[in-house]
C-alpha positions as CSV (number, residue, x, y, z in Angstrom):
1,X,25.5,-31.8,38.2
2,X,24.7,-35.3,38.3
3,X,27.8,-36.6,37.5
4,X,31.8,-35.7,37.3
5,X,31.9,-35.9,33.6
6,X,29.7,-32.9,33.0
7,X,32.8,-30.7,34.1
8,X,35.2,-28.6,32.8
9,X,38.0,-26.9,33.8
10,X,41.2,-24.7,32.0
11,X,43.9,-26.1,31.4
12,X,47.3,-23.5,32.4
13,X,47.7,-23.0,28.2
14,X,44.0,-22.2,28.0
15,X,43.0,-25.3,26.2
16,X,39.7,-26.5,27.9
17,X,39.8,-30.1,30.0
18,X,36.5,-32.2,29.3
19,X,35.8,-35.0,32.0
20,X,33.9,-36.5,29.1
21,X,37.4,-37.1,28.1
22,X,38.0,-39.7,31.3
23,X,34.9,-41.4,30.7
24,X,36.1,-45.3,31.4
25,X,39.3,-43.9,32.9
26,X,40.3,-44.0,36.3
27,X,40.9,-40.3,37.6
28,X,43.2,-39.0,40.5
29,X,42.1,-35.2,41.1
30,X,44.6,-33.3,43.5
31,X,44.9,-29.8,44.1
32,X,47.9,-28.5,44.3
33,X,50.1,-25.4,45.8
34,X,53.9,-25.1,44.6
35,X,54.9,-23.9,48.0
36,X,53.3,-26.3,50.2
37,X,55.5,-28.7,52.6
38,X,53.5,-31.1,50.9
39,X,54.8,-30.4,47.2
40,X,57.4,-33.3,47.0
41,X,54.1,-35.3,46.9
42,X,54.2,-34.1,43.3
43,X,56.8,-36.4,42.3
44,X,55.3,-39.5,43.5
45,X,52.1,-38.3,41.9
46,X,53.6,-38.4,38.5
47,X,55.4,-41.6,39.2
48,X,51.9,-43.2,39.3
49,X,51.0,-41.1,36.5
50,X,53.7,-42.3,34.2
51,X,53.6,-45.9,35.7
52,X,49.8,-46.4,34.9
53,X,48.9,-43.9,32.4
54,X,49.2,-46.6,29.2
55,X,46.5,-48.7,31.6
56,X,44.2,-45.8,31.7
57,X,45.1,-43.1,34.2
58,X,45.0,-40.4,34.6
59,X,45.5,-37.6,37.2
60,X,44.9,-33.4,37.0
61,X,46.0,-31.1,39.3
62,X,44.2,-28.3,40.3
63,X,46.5,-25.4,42.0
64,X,44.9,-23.5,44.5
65,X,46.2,-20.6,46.2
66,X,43.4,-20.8,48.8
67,X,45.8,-21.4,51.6
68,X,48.4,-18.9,50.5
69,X,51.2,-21.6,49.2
70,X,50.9,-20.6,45.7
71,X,52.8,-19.1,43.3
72,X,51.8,-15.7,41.8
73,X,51.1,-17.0,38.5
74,X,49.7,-20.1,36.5
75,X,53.3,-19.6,33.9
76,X,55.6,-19.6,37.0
77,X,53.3,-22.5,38.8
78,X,53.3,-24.5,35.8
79,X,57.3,-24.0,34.8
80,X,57.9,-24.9,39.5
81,X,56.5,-27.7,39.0
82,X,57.9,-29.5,35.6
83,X,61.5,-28.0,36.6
84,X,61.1,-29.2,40.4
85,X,59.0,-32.0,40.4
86,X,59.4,-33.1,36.3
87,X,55.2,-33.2,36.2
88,X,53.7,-33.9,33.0
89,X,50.2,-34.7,33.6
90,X,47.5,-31.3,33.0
91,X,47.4,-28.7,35.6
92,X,44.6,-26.4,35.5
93,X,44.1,-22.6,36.2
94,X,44.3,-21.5,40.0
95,X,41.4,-22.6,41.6
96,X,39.4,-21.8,44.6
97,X,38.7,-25.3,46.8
98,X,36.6,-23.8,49.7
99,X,34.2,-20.2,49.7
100,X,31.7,-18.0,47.9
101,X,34.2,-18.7,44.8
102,X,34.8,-22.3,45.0
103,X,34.9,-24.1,41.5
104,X,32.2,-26.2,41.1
105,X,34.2,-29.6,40.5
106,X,34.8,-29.6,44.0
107,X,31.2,-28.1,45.7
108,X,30.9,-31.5,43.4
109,X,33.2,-33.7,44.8
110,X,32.9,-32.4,48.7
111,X,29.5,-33.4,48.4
112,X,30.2,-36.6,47.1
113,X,32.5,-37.6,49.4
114,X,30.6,-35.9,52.3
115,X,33.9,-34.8,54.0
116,X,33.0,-31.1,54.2
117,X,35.5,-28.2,53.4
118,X,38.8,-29.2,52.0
119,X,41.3,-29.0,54.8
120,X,45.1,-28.2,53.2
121,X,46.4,-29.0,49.7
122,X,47.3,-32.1,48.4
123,X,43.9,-33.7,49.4
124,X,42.9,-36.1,46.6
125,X,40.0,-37.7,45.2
126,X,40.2,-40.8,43.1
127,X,37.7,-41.0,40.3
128,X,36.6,-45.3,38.9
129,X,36.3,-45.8,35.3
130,X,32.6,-45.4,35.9
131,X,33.1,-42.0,37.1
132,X,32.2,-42.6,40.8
133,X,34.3,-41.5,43.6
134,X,36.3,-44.3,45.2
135,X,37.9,-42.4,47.9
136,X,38.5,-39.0,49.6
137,X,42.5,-39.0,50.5
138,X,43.7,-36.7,53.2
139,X,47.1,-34.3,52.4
140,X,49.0,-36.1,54.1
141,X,48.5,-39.4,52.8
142,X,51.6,-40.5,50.4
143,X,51.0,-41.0,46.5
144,X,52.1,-44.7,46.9
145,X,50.0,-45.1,49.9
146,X,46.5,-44.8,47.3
147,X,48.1,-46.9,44.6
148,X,47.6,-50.4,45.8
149,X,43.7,-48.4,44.8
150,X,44.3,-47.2,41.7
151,X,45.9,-50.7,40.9
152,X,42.4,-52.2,42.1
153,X,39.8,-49.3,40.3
154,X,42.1,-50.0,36.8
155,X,41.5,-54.1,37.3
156,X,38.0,-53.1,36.9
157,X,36.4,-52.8,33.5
């Protein structure tokens, strides 16, 4: 794959998510596990999202039950997250980050960023309107702390 909008990915209601779709968007990619320590970041995820969405962002979340945090359904991780965390931006199908199964969009992105495996959930990748990676976030980096980025990557045209 030579570049990130030749993916796809499933969408939780089955409808299919084309990257072409972001093309001259900035992207935040994060994946996701409901029961994660980390899963509060959710809220400040869609706080951006809501804050900077009319400018041209976006963000999907990917759920991944890879280090057993997840729920045992996309239906029930889907209904945690909008009741808990009031999330309104897509959220795919449960993914695999790391392995023999490992979706392609991030064998893609690991490579990209040349960070290796993906440690825990909540790491994020942040995606220019010209669909190169900008950063590799760790989990345990806040929402806000990558917006002063976001607010920089969406200045660009």
């Amino acid at each position: 794959m030579a570049t990130i909008y030749e993916f796809k990915e499933t969408e939780m209601s089955g409808k299919t998510i084309d990257f072409k779709d972001y093309q001259g968007k900035v992207l935040l990619i994060v994946n996701t596990a409901s029961k994660c320590g980390l899963a509060p970041q959710l809220e400040g995820i869609e706080a951006l999202y809501k804050q900077y969405h009319d400018q041209g962002f976006e963000v999907l979340g990917l759920p991944s039950n890879q280090f057993h945090q997840e729920l045992d359904s996309d239906e029930a991780t889907s209904d945690f997250c909008q009741m808990h965390y009031g999330v309104t931006f897509p959220m795919t199908k449960k993914i695999a980050v790391n392995g023999d199964d490992e979706d392609p969009l991030f064998t893609y992105l690991k490579a990209t960023a040349g960070h290796g495996r993906i440690k825990w959930n909540f790491t994020k990748f942040l995606i220019g309107r010209d669909g190169q990676l900008i950063d590799r976030y760790a989990p345990v980096t806040k929402p806000e702390k990558v917006e002063p980025d976001i607010v920089k990557a969406l200045a660009e045209k």
